[in-house]
Structures are given as structure tokens and as C-alpha cells.
mmCIF file as gemmi writes it, N, C-alpha and C atoms, coordinates in Angstrom:
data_model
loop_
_atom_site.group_PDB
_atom_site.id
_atom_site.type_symbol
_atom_site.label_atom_id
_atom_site.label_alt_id
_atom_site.label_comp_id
_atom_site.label_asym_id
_atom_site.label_entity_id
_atom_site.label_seq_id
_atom_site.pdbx_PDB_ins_code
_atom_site.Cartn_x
_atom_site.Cartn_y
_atom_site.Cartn_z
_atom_site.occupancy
_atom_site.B_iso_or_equiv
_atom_site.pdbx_formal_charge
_atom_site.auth_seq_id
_atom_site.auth_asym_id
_atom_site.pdbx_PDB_model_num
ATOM 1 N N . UNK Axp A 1 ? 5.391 -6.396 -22.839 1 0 ? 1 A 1
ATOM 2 C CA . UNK Axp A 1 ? 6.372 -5.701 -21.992 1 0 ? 1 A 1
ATOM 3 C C . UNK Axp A 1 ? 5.646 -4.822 -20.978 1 0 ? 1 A 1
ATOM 4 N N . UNK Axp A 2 ? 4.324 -4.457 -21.152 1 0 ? 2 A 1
ATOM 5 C CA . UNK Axp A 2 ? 3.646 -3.432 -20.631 1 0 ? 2 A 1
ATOM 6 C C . UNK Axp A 2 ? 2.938 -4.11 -19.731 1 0 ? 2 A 1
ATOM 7 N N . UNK Axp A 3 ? 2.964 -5.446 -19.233 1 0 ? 3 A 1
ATOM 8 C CA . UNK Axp A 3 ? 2.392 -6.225 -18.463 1 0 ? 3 A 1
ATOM 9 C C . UNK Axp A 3 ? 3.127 -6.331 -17.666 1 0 ? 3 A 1
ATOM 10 N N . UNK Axp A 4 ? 4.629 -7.175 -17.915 1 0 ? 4 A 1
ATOM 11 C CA . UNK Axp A 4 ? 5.814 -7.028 -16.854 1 0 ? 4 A 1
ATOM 12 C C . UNK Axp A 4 ? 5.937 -6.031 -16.293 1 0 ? 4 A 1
ATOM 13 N N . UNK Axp A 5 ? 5.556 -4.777 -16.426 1 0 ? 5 A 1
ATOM 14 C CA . UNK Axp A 5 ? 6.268 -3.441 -15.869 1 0 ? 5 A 1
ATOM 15 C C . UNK Axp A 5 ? 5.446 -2.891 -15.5 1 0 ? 5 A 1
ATOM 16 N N . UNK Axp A 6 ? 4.049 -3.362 -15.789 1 0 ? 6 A 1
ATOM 17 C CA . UNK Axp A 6 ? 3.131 -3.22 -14.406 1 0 ? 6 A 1
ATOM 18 C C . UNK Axp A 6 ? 2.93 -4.333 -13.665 1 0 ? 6 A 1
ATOM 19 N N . UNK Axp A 7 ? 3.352 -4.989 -13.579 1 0 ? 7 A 1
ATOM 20 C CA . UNK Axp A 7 ? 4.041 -6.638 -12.648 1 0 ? 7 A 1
ATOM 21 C C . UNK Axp A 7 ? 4.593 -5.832 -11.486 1 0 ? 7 A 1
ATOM 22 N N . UNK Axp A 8 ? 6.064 -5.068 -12.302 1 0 ? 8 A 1
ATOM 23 C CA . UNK Axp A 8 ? 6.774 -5.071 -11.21 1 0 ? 8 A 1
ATOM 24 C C . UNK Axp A 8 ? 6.479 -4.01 -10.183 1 0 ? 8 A 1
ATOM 25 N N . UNK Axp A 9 ? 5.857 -2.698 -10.91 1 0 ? 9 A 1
ATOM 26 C CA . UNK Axp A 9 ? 5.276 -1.654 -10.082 1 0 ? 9 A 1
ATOM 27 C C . UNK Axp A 9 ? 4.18 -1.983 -9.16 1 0 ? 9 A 1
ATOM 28 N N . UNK Axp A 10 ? 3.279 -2.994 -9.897 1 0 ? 10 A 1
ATOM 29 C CA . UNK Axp A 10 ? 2.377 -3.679 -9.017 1 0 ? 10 A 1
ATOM 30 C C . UNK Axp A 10 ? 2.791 -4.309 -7.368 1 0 ? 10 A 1
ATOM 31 N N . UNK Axp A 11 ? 3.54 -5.381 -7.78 1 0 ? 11 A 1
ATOM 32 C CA . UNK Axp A 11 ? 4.452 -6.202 -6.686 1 0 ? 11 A 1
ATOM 33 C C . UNK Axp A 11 ? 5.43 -4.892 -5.8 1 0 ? 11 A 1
ATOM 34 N N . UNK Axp A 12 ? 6.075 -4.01 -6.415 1 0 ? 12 A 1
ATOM 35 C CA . UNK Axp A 12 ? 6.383 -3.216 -5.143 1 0 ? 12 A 1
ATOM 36 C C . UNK Axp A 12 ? 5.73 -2.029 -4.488 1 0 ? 12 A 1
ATOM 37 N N . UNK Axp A 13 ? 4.398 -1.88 -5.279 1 0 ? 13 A 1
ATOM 38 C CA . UNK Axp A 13 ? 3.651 -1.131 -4.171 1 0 ? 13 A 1
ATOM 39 C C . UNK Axp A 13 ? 2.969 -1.719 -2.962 1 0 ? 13 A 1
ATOM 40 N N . UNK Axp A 14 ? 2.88 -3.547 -3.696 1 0 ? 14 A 1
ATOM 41 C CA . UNK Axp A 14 ? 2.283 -4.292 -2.611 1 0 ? 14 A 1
ATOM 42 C C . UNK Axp A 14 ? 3.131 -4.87 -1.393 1 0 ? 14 A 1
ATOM 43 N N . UNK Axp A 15 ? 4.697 -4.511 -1.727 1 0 ? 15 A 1
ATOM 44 C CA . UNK Axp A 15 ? 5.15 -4.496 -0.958 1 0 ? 15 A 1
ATOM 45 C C . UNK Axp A 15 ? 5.74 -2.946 0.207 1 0 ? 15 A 1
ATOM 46 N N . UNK Axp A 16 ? 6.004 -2.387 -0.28 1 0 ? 16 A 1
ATOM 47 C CA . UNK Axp A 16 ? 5.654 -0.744 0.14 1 0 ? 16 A 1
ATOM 48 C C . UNK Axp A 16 ? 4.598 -0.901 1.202 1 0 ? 16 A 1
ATOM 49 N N . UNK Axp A 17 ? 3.815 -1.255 0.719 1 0 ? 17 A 1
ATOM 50 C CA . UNK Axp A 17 ? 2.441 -1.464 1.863 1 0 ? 17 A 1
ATOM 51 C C . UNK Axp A 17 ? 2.751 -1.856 3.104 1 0 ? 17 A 1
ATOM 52 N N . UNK Axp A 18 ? 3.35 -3.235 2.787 1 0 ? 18 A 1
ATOM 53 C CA . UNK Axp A 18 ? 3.273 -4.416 3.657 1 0 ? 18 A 1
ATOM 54 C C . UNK Axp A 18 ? 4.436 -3.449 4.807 1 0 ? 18 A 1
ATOM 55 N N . UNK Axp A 19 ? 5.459 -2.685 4.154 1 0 ? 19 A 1
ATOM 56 C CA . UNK Axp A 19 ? 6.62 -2.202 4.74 1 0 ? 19 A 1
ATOM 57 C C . UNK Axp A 19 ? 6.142 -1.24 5.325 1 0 ? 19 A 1
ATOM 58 N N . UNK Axp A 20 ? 5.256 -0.154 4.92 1 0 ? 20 A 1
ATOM 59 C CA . UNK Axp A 20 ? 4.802 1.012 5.483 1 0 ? 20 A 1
ATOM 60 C C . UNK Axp A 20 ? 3.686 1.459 5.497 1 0 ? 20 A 1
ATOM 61 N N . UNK Axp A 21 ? 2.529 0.344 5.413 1 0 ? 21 A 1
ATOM 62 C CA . UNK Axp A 21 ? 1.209 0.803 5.93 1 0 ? 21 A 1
ATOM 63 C C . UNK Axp A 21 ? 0.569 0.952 5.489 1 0 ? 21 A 1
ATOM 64 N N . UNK Axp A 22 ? 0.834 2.033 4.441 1 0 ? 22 A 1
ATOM 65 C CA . UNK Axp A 22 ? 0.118 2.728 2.939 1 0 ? 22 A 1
ATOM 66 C C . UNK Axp A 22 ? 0.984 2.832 1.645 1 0 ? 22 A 1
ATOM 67 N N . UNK Axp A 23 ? 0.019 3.415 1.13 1 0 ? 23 A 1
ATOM 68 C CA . UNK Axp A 23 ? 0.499 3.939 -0.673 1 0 ? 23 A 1
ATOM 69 C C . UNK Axp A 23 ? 0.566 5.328 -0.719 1 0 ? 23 A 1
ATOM 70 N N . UNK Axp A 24 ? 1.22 6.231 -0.03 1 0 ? 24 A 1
ATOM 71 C CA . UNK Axp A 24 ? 1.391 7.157 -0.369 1 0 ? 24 A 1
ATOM 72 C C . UNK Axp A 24 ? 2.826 7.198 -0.409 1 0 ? 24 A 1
ATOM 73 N N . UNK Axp A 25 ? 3.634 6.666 -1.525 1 0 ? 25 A 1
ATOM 74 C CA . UNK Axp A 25 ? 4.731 6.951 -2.073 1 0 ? 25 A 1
ATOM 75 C C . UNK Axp A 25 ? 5.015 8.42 -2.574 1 0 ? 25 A 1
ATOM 76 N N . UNK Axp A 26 ? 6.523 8.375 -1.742 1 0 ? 26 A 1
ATOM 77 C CA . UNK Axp A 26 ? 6.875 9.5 -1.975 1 0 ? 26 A 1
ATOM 78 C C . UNK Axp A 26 ? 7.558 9.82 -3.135 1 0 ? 26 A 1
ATOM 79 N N . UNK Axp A 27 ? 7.129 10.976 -3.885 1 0 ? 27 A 1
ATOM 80 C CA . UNK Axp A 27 ? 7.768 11.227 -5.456 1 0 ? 27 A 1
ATOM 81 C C . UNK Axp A 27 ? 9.819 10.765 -5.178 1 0 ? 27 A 1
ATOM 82 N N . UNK Axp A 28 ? 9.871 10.841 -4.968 1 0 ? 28 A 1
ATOM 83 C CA . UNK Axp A 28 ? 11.272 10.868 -5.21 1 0 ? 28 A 1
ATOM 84 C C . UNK Axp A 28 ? 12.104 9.148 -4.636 1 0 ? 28 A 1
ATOM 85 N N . UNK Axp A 29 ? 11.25 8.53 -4.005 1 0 ? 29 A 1
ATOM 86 C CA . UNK Axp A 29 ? 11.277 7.307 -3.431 1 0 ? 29 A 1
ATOM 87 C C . UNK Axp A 29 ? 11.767 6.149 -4.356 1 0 ? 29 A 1
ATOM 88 N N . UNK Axp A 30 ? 12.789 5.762 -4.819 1 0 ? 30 A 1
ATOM 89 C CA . UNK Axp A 30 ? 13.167 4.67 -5.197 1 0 ? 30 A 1
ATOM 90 C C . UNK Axp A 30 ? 13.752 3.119 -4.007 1 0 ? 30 A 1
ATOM 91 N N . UNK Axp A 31 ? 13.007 2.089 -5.003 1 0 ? 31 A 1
ATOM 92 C CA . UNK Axp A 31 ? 13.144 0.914 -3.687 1 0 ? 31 A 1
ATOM 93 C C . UNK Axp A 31 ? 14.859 0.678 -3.961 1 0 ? 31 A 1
ATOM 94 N N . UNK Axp A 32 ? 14.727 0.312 -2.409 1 0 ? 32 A 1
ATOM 95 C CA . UNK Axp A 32 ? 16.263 0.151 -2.293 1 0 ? 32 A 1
ATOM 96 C C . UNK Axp A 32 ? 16.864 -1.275 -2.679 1 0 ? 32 A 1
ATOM 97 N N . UNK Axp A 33 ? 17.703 -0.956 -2.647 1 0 ? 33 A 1
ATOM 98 C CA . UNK Axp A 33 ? 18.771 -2.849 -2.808 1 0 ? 33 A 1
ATOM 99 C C . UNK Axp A 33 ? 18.973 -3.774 -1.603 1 0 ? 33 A 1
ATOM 100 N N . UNK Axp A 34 ? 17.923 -4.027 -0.798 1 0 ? 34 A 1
ATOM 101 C CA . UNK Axp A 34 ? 17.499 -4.555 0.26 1 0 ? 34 A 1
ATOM 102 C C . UNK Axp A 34 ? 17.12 -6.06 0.191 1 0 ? 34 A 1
ATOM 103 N N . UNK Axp A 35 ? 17.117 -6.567 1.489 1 0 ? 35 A 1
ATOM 104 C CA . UNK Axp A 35 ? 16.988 -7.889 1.358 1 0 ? 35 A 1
ATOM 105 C C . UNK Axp A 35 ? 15.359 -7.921 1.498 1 0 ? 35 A 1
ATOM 106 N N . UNK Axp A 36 ? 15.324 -6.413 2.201 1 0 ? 36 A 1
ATOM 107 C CA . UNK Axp A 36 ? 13.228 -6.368 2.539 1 0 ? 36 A 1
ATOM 108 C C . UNK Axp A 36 ? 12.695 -6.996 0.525 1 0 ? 36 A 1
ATOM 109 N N . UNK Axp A 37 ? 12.801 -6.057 -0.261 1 0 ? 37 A 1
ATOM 110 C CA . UNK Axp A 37 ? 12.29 -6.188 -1.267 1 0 ? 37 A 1
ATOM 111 C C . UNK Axp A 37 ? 12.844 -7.316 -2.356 1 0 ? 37 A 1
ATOM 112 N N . UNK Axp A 38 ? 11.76 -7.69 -2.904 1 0 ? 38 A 1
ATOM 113 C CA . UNK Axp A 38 ? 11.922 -8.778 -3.989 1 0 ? 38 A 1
ATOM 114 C C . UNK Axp A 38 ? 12.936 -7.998 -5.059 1 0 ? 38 A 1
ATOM 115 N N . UNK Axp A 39 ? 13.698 -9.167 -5.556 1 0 ? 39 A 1
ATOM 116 C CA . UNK Axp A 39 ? 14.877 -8.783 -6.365 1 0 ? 39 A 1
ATOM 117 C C . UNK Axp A 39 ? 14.448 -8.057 -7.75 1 0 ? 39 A 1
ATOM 118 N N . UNK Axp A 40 ? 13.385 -8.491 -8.17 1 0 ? 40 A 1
ATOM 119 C CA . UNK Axp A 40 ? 12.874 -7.48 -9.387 1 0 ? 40 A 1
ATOM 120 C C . UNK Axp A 40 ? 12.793 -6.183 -9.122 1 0 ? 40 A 1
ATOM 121 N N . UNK Axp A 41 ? 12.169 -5.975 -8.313 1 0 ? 41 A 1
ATOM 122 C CA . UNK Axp A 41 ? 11.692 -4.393 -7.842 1 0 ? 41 A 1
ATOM 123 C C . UNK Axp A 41 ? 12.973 -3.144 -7.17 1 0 ? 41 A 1
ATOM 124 N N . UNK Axp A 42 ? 14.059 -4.095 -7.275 1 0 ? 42 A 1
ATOM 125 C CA . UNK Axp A 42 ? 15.096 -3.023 -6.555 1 0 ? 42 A 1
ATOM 126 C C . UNK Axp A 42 ? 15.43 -2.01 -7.615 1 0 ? 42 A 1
ATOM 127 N N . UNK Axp A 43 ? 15.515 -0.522 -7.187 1 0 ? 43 A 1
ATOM 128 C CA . UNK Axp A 43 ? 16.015 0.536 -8.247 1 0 ? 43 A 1
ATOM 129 C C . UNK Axp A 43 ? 14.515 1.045 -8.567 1 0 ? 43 A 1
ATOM 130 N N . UNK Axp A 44 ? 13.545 0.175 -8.746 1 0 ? 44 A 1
ATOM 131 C CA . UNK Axp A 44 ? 12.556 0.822 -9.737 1 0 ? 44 A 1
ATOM 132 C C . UNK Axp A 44 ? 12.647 2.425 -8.976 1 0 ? 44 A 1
ATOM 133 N N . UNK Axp A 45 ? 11.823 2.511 -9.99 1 0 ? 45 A 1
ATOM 134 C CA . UNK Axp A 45 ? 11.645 4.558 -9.288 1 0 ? 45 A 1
ATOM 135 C C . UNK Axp A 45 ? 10.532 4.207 -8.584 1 0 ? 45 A 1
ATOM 136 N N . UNK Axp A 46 ? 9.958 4.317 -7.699 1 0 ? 46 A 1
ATOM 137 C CA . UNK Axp A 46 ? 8.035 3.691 -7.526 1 0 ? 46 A 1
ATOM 138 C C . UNK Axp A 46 ? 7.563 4.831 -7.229 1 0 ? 46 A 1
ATOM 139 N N . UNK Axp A 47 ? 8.421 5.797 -6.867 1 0 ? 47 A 1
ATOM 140 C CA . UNK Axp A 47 ? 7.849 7.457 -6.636 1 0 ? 47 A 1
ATOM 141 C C . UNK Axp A 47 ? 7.237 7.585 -7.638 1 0 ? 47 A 1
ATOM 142 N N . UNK Axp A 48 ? 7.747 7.895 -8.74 1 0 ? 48 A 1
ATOM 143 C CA . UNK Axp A 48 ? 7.834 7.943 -10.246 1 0 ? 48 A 1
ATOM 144 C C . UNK Axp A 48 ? 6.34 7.777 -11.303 1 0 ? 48 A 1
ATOM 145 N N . UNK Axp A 49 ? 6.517 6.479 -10.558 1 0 ? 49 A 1
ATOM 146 C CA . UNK Axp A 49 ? 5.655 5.722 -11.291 1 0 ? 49 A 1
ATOM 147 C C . UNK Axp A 49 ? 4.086 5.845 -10.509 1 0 ? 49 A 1
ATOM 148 N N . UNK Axp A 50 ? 4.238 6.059 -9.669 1 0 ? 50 A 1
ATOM 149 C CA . UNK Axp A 50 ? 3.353 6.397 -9.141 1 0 ? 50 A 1
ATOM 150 C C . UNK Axp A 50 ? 2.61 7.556 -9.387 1 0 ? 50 A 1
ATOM 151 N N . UNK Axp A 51 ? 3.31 8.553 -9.616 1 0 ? 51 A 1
ATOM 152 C CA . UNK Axp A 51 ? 3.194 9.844 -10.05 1 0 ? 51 A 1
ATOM 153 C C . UNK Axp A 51 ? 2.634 9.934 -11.525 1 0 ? 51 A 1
ATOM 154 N N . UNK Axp A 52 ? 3.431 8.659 -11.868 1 0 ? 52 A 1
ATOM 155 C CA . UNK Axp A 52 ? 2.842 8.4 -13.593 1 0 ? 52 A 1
ATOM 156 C C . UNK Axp A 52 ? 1.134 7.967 -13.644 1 0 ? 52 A 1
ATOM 157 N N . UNK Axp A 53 ? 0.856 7.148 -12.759 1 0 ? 53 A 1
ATOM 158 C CA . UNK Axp A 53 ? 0.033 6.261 -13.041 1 0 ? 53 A 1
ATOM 159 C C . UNK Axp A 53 ? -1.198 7.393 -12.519 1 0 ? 53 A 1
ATOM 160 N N . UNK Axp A 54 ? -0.884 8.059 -11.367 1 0 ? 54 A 1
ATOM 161 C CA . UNK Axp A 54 ? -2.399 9.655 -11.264 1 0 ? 54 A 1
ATOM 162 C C . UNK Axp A 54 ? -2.117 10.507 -12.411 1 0 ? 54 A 1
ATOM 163 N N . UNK Axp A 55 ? -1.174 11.025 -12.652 1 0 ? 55 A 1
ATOM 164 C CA . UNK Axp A 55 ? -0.928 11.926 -13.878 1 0 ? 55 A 1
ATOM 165 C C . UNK Axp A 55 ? -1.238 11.671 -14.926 1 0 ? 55 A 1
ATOM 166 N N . UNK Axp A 56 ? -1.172 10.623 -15.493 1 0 ? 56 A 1
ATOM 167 C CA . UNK Axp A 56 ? -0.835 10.496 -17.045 1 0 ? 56 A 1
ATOM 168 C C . UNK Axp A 56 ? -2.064 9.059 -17.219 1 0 ? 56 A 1
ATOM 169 N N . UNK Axp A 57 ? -2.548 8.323 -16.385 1 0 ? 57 A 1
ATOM 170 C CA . UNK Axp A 57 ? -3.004 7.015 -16.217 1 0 ? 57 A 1
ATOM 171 C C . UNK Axp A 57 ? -2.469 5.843 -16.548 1 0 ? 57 A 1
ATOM 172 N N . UNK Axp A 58 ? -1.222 6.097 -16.417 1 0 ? 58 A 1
ATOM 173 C CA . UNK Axp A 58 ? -0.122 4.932 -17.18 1 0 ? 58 A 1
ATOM 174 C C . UNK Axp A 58 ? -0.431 3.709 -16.734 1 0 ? 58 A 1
ATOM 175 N N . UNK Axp A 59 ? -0.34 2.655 -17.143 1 0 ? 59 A 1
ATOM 176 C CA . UNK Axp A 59 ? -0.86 0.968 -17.112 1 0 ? 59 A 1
ATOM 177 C C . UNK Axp A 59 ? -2.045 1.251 -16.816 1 0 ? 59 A 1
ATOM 178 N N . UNK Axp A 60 ? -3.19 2.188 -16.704 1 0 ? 60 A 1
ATOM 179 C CA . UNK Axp A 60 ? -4.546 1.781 -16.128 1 0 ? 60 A 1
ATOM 180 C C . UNK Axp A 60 ? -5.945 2.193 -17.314 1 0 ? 60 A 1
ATOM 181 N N . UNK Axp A 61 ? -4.937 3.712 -18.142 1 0 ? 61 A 1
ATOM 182 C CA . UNK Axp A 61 ? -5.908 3.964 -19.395 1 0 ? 61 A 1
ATOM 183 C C . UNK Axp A 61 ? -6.435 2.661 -20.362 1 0 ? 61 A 1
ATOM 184 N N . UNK Axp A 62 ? -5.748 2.118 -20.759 1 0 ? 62 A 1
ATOM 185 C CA . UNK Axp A 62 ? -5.872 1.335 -21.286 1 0 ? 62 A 1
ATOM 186 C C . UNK Axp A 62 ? -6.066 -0.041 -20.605 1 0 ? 62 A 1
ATOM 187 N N . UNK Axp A 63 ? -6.707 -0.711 -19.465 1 0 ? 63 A 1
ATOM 188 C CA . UNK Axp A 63 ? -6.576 -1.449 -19.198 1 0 ? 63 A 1
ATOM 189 C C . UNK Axp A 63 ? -7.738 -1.836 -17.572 1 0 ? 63 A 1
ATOM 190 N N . UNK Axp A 64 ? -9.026 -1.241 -17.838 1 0 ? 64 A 1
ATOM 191 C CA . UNK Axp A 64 ? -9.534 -0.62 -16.168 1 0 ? 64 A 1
ATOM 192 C C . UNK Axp A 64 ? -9.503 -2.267 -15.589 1 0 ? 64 A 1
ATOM 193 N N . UNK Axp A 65 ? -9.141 -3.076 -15.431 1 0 ? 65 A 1
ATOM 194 C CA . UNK Axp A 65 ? -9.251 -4.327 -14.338 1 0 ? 65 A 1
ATOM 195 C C . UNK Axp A 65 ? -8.005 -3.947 -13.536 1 0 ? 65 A 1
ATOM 196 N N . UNK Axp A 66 ? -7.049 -3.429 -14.449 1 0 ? 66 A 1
ATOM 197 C CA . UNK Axp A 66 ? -5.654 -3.035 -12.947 1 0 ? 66 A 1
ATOM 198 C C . UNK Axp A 66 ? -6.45 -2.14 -12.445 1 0 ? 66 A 1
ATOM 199 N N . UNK Axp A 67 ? -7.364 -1.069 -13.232 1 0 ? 67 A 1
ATOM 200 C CA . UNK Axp A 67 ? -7.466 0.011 -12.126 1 0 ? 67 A 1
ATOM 201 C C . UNK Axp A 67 ? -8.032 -0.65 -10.483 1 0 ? 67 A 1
ATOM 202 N N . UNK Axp A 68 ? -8.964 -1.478 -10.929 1 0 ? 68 A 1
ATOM 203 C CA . UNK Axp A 68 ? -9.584 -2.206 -9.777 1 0 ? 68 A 1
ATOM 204 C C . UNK Axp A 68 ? -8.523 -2.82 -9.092 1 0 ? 68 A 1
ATOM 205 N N . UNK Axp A 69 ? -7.72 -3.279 -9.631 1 0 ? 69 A 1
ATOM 206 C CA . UNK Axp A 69 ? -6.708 -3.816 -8.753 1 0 ? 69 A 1
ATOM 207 C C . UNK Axp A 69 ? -5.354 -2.876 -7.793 1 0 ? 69 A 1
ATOM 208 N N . UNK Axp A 70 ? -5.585 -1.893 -8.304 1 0 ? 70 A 1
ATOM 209 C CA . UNK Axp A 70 ? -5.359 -0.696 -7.431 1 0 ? 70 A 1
ATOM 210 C C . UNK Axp A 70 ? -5.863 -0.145 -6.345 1 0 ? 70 A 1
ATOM 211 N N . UNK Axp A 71 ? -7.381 0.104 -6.875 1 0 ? 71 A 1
ATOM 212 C CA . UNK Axp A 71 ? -8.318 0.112 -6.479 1 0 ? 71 A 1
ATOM 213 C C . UNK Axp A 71 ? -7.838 -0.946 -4.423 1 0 ? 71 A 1
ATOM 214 N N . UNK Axp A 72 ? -8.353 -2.249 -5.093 1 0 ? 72 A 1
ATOM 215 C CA . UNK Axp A 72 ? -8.196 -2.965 -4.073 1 0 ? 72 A 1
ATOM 216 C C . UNK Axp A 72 ? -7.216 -3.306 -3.444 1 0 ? 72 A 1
ATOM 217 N N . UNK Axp A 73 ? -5.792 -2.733 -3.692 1 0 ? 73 A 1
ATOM 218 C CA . UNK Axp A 73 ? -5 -2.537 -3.02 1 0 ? 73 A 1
ATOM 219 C C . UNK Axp A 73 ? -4.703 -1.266 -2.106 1 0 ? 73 A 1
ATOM 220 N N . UNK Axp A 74 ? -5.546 -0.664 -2.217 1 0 ? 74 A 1
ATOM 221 C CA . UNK Axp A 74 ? -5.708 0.856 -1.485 1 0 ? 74 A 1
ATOM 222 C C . UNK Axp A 74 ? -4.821 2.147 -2.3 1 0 ? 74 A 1
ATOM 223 N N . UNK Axp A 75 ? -4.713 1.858 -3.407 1 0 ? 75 A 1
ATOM 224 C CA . UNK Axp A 75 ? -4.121 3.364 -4.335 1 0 ? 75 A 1
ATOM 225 C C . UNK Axp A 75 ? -4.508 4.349 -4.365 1 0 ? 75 A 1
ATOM 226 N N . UNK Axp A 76 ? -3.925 5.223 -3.577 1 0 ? 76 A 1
ATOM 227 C CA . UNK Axp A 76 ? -4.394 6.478 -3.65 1 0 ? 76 A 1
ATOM 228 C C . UNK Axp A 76 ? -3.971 7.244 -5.157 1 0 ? 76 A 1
ATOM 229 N N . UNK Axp A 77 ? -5.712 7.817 -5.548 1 0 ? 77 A 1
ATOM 230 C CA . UNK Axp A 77 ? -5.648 8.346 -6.861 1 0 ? 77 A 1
ATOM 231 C C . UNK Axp A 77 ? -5.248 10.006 -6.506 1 0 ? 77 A 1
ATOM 232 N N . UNK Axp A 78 ? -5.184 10.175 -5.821 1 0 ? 78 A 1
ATOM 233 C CA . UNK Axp A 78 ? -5.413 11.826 -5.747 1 0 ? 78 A 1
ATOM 234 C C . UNK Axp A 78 ? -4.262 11.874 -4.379 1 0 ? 78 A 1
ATOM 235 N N . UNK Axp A 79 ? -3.062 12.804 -4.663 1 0 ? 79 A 1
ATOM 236 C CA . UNK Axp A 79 ? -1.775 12.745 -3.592 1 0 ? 79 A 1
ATOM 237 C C . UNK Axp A 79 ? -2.285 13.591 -2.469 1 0 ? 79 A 1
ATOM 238 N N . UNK Axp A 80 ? -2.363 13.082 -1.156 1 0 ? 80 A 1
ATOM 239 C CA . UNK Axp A 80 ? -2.643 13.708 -0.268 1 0 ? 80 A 1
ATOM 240 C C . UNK Axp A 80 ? -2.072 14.858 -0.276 1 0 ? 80 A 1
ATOM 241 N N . UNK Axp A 81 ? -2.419 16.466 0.72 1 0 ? 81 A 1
ATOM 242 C CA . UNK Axp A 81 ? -1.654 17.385 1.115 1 0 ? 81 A 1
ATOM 243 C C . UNK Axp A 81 ? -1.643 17.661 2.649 1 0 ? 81 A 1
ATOM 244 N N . UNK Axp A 82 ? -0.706 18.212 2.75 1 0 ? 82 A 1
ATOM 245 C CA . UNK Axp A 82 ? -0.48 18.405 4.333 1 0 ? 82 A 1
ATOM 246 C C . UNK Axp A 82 ? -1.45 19.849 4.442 1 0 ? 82 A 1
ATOM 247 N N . UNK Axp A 83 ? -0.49 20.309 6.129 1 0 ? 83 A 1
ATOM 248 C CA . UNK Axp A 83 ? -1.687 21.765 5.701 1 0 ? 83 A 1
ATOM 249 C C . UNK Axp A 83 ? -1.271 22.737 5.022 1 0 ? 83 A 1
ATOM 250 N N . UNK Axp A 84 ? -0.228 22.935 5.015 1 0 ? 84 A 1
ATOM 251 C CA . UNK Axp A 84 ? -0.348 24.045 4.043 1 0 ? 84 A 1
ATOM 252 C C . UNK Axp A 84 ? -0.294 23.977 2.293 1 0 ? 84 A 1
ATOM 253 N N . UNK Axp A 85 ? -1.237 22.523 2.055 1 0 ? 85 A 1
ATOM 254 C CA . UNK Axp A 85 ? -1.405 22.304 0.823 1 0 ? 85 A 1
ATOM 255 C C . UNK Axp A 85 ? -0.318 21.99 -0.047 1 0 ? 85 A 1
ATOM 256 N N . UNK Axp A 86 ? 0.746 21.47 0.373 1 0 ? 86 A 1
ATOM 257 C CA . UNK Axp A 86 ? 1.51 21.001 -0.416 1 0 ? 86 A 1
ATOM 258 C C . UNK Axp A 86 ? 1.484 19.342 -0.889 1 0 ? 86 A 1
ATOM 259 N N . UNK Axp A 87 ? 1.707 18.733 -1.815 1 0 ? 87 A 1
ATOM 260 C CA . UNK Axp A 87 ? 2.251 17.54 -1.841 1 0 ? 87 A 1
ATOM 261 C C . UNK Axp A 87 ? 2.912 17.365 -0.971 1 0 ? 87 A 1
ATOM 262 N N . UNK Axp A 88 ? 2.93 15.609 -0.478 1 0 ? 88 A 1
ATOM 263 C CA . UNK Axp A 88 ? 4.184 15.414 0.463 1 0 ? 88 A 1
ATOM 264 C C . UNK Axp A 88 ? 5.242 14.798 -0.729 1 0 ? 88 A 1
């Protein structure tokens, strides 16, 4: 189950990308019910999970070949800040 559900977080950050350039998902960002995104990925939280996966190392502690595959998808490990140091 822990494969599928980094499947699907996988597949919509790679699409996120394709839509907006980068991976700096925004915490609160859930994919929409769009025809842009693949039908699995609609609803996920990807803010979320994203947030999970620097915080906590969720799908990657246990598992460093996704990390590389993060990695090579351009994942940012560490959330950018603007200037006055906030998260975006």
C-alpha cells in the first residue's frame, strides 16, 4: 500500500512540475478535479505530503532509491523562504 501512495504522490508532483515549473508546493495545495491532472491524483493533499516527506521522511526513510528519485526530479528538501524568512 506504501508503494501505491508513493505512486500517487510521486506522479503528481511530476505533474505539478510539468504545470508549474517547480516543486515548491504549497502547504495547503490540494490537486484539483481537473482535466490537467491524472484521475488518481485528484484531492490528494500534495501540500501535505510534501510537508510529510521533509518533516517526518515519509516514503523515503525507509526506502533511499525514491530519495534519488526525488532527488532527480528536482525535490526540494529544505522549503524555501522569502525575505522576511517565512515559509511560503
Amino acid at each position: 500500500a506504501n508503494d501505491l501512495r508513493y505512486k500517487r504522490v510521486f506522479d503528481a508532483l511530476k505533474k505539478y512540475k510539468e504545470l508549474y515549473g517547480d516543486l515548491l508546493v504549497p502547504q495547503p495545495f490540494t490537486v484539483p478535479d481537473s482535466e490537467d491532472w491524472p484521475e488518481e491524483v485528484r484531492g490528494l493533499r500534495l501540500g501535505a505530503r510534501v510537508n510529510a516527506i521533509r518533516s517526518q521522511g515519509t516514503f523515503v526513510k525507509s526506502n533511499p532509491a525514491r530519495r534519488d528519485e526525488l532527488d532527480e526530479l528536482g525535490f526540494v528538501w529544505e522549503p524555501p523562504t522569502n525575505a522576511e524568512g517565512k515559509k511560503r
